[in-house]
C-alpha positions, 0 to 999 in steps of 0.5 A: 500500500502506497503511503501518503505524502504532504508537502509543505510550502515555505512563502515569501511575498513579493516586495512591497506586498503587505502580509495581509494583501499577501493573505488575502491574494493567497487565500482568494487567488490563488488557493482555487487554482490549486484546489483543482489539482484532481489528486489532492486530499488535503490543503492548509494555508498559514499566514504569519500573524504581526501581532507575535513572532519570535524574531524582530523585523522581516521574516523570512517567510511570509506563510505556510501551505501544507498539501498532502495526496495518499501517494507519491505518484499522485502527488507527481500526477498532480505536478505534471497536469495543466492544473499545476502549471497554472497554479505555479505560474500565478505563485510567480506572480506574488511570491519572491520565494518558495521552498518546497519540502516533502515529508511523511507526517507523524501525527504524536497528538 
């Protein structure tokens, strides 16, 4: 039995883009586009808050997205589908940066 996978998604937004337009653009744009990837199970986005961070000034990263599929080949049949190339051409269009780290989660709770 194939094992399930999540992708997580590390945000940077574009120069100048404050972190709730960045939100706002993430949330209404572009998550309905990669809600249509025919494969996926799941799709959680995480937006810095201001009111707290550990750290003083810029972060660097903006936001979080967690995506998983039940199989690595779905996840790869999702990626090469018009679907994807979609999705990745409009994050261009409101991202600086964005690292992708595949994983298979443990849930302890």
């Amino acid at each position: 039995m194939a094992e399930a996978v999540k992708l997580i998604a590390l945000l940077k937004a574009e120069s100048g883009m404050s972190r709730q337009e960045f939100g706002e653009r993430w949330v209404k744009g572009h998550a309905p586009l990669t809600l249509q990837f025919k494969k996926l199970k799941g799709y959680r986005i995480n937006v810095a808050i201001d009111e707290y961070q550990e750290v003083e000034g810029d972060l660097p990263f903006d936001g979080t997205a967690e995506l998983w599929w039940d199989s690595l080949q779905e996840m790869q049949e999702d990626f090469d589908s018009e679907e994807a190339r979609r999705a990745v051409a409009d994050a261009d269009t409101f991202t600086l940066q964005r690292v992708h780290i595949c994983t298979r989660e443990h849930v302890l709770r």
